[in-house]
C-alpha positions in Angstrom: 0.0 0.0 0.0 1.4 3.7 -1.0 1.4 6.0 1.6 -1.1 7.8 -0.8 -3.7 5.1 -0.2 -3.6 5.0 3.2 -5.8 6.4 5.1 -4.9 8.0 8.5 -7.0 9.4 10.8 -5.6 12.7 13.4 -6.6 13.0 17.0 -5.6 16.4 18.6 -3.9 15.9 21.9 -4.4 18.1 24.6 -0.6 18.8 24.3 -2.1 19.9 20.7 0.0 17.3 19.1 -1.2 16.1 16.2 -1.3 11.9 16.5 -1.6 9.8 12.8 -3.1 6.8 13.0 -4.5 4.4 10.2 -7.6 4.0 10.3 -8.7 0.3 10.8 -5.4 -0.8 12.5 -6.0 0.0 16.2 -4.0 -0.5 18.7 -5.1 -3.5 19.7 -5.0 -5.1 16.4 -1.6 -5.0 16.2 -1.1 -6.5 19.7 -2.6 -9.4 18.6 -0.8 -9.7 15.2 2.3 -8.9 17.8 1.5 -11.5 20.1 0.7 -14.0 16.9 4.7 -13.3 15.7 5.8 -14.0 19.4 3.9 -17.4 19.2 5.7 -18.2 16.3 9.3 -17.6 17.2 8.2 -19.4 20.9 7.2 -22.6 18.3 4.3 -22.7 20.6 0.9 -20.9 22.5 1.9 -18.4 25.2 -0.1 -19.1 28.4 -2.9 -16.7 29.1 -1.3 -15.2 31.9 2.2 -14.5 29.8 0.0 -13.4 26.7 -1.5 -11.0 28.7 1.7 -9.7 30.2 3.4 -9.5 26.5 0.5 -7.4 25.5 0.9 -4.8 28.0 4.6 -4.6 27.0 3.2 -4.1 23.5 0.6 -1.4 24.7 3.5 0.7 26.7 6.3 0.1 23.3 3.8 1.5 20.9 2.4 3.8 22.8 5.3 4.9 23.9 4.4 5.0 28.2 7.6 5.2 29.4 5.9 2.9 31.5 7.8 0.6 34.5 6.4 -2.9 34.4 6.6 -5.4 36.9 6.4 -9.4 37.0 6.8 -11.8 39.1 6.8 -15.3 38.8 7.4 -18.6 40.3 10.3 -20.3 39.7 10.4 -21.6 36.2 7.3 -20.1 35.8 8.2 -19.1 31.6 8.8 -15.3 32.1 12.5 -15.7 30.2 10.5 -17.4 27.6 7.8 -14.8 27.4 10.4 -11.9 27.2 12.7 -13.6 24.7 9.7 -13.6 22.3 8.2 -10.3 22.9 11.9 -9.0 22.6 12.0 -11.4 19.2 8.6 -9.8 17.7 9.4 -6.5 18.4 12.9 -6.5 17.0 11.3 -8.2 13.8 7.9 -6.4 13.1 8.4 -2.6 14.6 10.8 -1.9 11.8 9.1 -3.2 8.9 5.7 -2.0 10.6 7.5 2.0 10.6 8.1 1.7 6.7 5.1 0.5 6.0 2.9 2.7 8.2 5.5 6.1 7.9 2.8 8.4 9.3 1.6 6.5 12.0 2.9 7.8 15.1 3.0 4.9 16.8 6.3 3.7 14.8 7.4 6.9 13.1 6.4 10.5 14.8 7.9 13.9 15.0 9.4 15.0 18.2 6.9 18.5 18.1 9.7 20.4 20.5 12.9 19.2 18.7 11.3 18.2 15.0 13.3 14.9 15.7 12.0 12.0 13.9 12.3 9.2 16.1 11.3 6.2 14.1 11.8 2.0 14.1 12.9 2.0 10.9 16.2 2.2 12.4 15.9 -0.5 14.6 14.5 -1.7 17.6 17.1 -1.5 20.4 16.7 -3.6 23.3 19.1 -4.0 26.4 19.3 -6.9 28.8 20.6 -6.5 32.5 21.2 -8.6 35.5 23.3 -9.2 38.2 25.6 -11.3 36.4 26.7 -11.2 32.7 25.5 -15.2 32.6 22.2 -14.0 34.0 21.5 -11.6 31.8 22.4 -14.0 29.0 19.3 -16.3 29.7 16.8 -14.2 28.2 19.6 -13.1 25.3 20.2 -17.0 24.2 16.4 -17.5 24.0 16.5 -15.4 21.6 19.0 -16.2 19.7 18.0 -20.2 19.6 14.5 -18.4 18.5 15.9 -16.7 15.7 18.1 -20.0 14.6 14.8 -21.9 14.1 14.2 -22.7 10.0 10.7 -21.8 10.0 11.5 -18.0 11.8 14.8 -18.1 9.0 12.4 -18.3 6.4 10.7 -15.8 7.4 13.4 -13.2 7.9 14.4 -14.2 4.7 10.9 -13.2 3.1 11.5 -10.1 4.7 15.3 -9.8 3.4 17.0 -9.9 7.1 20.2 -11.3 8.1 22.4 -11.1 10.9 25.1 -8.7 10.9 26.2 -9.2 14.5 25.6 -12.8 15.9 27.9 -13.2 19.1 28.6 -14.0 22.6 26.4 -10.8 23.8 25.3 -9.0 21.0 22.8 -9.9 18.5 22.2 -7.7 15.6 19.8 -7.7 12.4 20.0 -5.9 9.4 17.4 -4.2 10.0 18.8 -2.3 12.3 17.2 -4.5 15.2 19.7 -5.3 17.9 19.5 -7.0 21.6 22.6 -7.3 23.8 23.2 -8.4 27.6 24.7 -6.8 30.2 26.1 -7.2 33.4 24.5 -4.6 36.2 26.8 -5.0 39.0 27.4 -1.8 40.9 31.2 -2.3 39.6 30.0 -2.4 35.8 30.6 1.1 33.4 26.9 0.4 31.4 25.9 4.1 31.0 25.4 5.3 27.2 23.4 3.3 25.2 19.8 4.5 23.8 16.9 2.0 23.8 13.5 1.4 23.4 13.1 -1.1 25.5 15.2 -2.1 28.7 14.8 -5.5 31.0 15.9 -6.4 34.1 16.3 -9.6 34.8 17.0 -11.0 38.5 15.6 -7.3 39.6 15.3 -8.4 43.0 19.7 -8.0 42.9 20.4 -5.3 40.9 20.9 -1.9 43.1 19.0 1.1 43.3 21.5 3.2 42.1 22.7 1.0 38.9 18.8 0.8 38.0 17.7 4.6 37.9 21.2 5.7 37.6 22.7 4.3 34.9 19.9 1.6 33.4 16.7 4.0 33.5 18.6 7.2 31.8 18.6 4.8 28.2 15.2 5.0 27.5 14.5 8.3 28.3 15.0 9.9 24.5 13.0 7.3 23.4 10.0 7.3 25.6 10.8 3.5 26.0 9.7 1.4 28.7 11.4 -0.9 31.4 10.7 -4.2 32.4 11.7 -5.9 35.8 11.5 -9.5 36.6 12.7 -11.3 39.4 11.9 -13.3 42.3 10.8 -12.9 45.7 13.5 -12.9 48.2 14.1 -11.4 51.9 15.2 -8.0 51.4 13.6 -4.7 50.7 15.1 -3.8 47.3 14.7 -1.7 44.3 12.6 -4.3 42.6 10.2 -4.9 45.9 9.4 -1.0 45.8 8.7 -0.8 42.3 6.0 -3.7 42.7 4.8 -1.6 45.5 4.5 1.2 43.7 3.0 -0.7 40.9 0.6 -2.1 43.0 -0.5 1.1 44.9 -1.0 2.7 41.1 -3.3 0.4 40.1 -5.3 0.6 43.3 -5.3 4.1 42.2 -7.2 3.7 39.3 -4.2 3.5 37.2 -3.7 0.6 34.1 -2.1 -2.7 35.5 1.6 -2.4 35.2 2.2 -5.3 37.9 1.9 -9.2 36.7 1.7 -12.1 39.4 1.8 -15.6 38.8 2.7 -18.1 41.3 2.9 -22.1 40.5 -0.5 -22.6 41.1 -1.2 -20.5 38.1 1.5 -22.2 35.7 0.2 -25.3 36.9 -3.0 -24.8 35.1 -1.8 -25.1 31.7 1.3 -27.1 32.7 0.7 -30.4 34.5 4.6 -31.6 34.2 5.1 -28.5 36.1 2.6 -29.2 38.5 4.2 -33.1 39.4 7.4 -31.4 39.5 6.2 -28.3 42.3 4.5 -30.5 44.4 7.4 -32.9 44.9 9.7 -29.9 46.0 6.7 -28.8 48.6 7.6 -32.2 49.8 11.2 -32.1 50.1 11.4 -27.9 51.1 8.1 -27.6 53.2 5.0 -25.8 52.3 6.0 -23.6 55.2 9.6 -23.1 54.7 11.2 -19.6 53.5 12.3 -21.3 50.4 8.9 -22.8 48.9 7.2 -19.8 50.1 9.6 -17.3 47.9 10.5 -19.3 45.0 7.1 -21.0 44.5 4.3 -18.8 46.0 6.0 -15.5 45.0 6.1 -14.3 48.9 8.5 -11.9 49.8 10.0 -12.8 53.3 11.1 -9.7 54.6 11.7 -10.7 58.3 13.7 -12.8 57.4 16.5 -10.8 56.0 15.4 -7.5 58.5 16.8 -6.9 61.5 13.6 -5.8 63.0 10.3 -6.4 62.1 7.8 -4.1 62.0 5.5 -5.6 64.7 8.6 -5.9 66.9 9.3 -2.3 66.3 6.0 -1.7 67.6 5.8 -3.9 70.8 9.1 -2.2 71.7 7.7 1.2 71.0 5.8 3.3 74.2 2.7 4.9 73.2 1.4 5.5 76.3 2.9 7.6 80.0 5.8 9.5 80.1 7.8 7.8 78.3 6.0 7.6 75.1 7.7 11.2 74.5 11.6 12.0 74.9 12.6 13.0 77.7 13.0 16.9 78.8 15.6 16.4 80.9 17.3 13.4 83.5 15.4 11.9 85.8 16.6 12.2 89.8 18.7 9.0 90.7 18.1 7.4 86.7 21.3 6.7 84.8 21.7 7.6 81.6 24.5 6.7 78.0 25.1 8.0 75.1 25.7 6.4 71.6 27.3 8.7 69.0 27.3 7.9 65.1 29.6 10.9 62.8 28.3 10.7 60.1 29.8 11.4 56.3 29.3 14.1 54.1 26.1 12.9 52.7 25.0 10.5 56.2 23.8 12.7 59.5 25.7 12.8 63.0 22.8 11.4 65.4 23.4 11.1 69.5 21.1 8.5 71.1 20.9 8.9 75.2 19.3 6.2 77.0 18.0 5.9 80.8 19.6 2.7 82.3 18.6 1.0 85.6 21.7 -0.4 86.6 20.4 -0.5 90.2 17.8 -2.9 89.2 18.9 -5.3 86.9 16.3 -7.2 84.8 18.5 -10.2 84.7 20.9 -11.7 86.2 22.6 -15.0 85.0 24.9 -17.3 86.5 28.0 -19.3 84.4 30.7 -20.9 84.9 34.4 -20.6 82.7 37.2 -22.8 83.3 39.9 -20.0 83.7 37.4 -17.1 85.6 35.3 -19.8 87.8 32.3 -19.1 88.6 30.5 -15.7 87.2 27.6 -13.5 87.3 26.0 -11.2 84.6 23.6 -8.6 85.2 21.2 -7.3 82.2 20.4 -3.9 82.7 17.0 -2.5 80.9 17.2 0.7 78.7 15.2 3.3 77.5 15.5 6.0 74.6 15.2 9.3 76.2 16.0 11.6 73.2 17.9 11.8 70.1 19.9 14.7 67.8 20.3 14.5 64.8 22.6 17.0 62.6 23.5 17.4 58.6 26.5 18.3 56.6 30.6 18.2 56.7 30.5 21.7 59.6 32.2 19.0 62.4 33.4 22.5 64.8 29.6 23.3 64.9 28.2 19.6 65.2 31.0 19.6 68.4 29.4 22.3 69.9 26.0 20.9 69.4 26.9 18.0 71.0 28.1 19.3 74.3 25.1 21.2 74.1 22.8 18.6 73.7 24.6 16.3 76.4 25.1 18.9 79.3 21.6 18.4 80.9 22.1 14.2 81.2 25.1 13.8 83.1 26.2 11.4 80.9 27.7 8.0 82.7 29.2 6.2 79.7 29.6 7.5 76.5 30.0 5.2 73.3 31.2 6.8 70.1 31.9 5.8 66.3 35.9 6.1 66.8 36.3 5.4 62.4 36.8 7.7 59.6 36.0 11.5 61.0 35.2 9.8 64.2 38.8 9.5 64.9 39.0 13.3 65.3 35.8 13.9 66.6 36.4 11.3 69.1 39.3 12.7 70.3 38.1 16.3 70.7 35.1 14.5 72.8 37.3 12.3 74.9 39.7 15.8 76.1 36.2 17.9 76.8 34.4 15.2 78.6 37.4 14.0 81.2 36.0 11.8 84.0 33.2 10.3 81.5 34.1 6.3 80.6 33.8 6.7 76.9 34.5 3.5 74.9 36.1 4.6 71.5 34.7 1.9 69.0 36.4 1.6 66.1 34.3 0.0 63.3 35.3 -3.4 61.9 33.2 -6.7 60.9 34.2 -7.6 64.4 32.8 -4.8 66.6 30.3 -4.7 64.7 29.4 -8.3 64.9 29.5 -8.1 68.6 27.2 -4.4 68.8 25.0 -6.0 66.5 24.6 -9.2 68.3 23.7 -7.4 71.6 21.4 -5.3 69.9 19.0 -7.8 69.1 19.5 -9.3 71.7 18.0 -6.4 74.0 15.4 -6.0 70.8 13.9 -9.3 71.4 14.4 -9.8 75.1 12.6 -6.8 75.3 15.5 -5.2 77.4 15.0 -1.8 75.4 12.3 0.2 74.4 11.6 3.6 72.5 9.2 6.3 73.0 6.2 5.8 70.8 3.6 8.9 71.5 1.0 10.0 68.8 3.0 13.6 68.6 6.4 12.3 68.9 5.4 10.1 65.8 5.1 13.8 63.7 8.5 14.5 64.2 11.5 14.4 61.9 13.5 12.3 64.2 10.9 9.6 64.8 10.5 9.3 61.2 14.0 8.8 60.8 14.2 6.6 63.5 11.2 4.7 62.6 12.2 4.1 58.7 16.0 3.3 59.9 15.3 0.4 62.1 12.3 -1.3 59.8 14.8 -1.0 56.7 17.6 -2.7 58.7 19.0 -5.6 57.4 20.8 -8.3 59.0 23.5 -10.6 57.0 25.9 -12.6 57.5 29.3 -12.7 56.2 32.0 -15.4 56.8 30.2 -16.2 60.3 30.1 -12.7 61.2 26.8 -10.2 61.5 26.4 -7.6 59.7 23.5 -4.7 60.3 23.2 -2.6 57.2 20.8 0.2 55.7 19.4 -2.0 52.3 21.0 -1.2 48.8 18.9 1.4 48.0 18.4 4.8 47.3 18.8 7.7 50.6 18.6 4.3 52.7 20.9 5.6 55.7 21.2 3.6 59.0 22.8 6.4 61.2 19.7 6.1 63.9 20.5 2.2 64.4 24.3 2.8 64.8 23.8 5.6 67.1 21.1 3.1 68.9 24.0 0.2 68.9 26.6 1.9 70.4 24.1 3.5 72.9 23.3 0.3 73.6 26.8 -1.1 74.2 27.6 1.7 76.6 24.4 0.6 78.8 25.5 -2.9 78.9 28.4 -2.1 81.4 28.4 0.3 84.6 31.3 3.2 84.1 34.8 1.7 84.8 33.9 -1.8 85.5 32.5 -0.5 88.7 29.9 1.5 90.7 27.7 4.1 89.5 28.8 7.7 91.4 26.6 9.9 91.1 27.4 13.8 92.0 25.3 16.7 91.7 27.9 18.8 89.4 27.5 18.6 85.7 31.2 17.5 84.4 30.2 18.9 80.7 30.1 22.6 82.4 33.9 22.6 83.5 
């Protein structure tokens, strides 16, 4: 057909851009026809549940969304597959669709700011990422062994395409078509390429940073749209918040951009599948973290946080005089400090805590071969109040700090002796002279140890945290709040490891401030009684 005999029909935009589009070959249509191509290179029927995700990738290329889709599958659940032959279809049909239809805006339209003609005929330019470059090769070699199939050859040759790149992580067709895999490790240089269409495969391990930073940033000339597959695991990530958000859109009122399927699903249409699933229920358990991840698409999120968020609220006060911070020390209380420095883009925060070493809460009895017999007491604790300072200005966050600490008396002091702490911990160990302050230099070891006692008191119940309805308002409680519900524990060569998650403005300043805080309240000052005096030694 001539472009004179076709016949387009224009819709004004409230943009007032004009948008071509032939009349009788809706949108829809060619989502079918697209999903019919997709079918072909697969050698077989997509499942309902993967046709209807392949369409909405369709939906968002040719309409050019921008959008951010989300799936998540069980375990061998065919999203590689699916994704290999929307990739295939789209790298095939867009082009050839642009010169037939040149007017038609939804594969050759003029930029109306720039006059740019963006346009398939070029090519349709697709980018693979994951974790690991052998990762993101899965959904490459699909379709690669999709294109090598005689009945797809035959047709690219009807259509006069060959392959003019055909490699190890590249695959390129004379049309201009091209998909290549990619590593997105945080160590990986990936920035630079333009594309129409980017996935992310194994979402649920790629960082924050690497996916808006450097992955996101390709498709934005193109209006292209992203796709993020992975699996369910036990840590807050950038793929669990973009399901989220999905999610939240959609209850919105917003299209569906989020896709579930868990085994039950597949195993409607696959009963191999089925046999196979129900004998690993039997070997993991129904129950067990594994099955309920890989299999039921459940993401297990206490199990890779340090605190949940019901255990952050049974530890939290809402009620009394202690569901606020503290004004000022109570007569006869005790009372530490915990001091995280923080870096140039990370906040200082002081944590004080009222201790009852009077009253212990425990006391247990051991024995060790070289001490003999031994006694330890477990002391409860309380957070009274908390500052929290910004920015590189360490003379001014000094003098904030002995402001802020004058009132308690402080007892023991624990501080963040790494990095600028080293300075700052000196400065604070010369002004507060007669103070037990334990200088903690950060290591997998200390903070094995700190982190260990931590949770210890967390679950024990041996600390607790002001809770009130106004407190709740505040900066600081937010902080605090989002801190300790983000923090994850991990182990690493038989060591524990508290960390902020691997994500965007994640910061875990509050918690470190909260651990060392903790580790000064775990021991009376100098090994020995508590002396209390009515002079303030931070006014000397």
């Amino acid at each position: 057909m001539s472009d004179q005999e076709q016949d387009y029909d224009p819709i004004l935009t409230m943009d007032s851009l004009v948008i071509r589009r032939t009349t009788g070959l809706s949108t829809e249509k060619i989502i079918k026809k697209m999903v019919i191509v997709a079918e072909v290179l697969a050698n077989g029927k997509l499942y309902p549940y993967q046709v209807e995700f392949a369409a909405r990738v369709f939906l968002s290329i040719l309409e050019r969304e921008g959008e951010e889709l989300t799936a998540l599958f069980s375990r061998q659940g065919g999203k590689s597959h699916v994704l290999g032959a929307l990739a295939g279809a789209c790298m095939l049909i867009l082009p050839e669709m642009s010169k037939e239809f040149p007017e038609d805006d939804r594969f050759r339209y003029k930029d109306p700011k720039s006059g740019t003609i963006r346009s398939y005929e070029e090519g349709f330019w697709i980018g693979v990422f994951a974790p690991k470059k052998e990762q993101s090769g899965i959904i490459y070699n699909k379709v690669r062994l999709f294109f090598k199939q005689r009945h797809v050859i035959e047709v690219a040759q009807e259509l006069g395409l060959m392959f003019d790149t055909n490699n190890g992580d590249t695959l390129k067709l004379s049309n201009g078509s091209y998909i290549k895999c990619s590593t997105a490790s945080d160590q990986a240089n990936i920035e630079g390429a333009t594309l129409h269409l980017g996935i992310m495969d194994e979402a649920q391990d790629i960082s924050d940073e690497k996916a808006t930073k450097s992955i996101s940033p390709m498709l934005a000339a193109t209006g292209g749209t992203v796709v993020k597959i992975g699996t369910a695991n036990a840590k807050k990530s950038h793929y669990y918040n973009s399901i989220r958000r999905n999610k939240r859109r959609e209850l919105e009122g917003a299209s569906k951009t989020h896709f579930f399927a868990d085994w039950t699903m597949v195993a409607k249409y696959n009963s191999f599948y089925e046999k196979y699933v129900k004998k690993e229920m039997m070997r993991m358990g129904e129950r067990s973290d594994e099955f309920q991840m890989a299999y039921l698409c459940l993401f297990q999120l206490e199990r890779g946080l340090a605190i949940s968020e019901t255990l952050f609220e049974n530890r939290s006060v809402d009620e009394g005089m202690f569901s606020n911070i503290l004004p000022g020390p109570r007569k006869g209380m005790h009372y530490v400090a915990g001091i995280d420095f923080g870096k140039l883009h990370d906040s200082t925060v002081v944590t004080v805590l009222e201790v009852n070493w009077d009253n212990p809460r425990q006391v247990l009895e051991g024995y060790d071969q070289d001490q003999g017999s031994f006694t330890v007491e477990i002391y409860g604790k309380h957070v009274v109040s908390w500052l929290e300072m910004q920015g590189d200005d360490y003379e001014a966050q000094f003098v904030e700090i002995q402001k802020f600490l004058s009132p308690w008396n402080i007892s023991r002091l624990a501080l963040d002796y790494t990095g600028v702490g080293v300075a700052l911990g000196d400065r604070v160990k010369a002004r507060f002279e007669g103070v037990d302050i334990d200088m903690v230099a950060f290591s997998a070891q200390s903070k094995d140890t700190m982190g260990r006692q931590l949770l210890a008191d967390v679950h024990t119940g041996m600390i607790t945290w002001p809770g009130g309805d106004e407190l709740r308002q505040t900066r600081e409680h937010k902080s605090f709040h989002s801190q300790m519900v983000d923090l994850e524990k991990e182990y690493r060569n038989g060591l524990l490891s508290l960390h902020h998650p691997d994500m965007r403005g994640a910061k875990d300043d509050y918690p470190d401030s909260l651990m060392l805080g903790v580790w000064a309240g775990c021991t009376k000052p100098f090994g020995g009684e508590v002396e209390e005096t009515e002079e303030n030694v931070y006014r000397k």
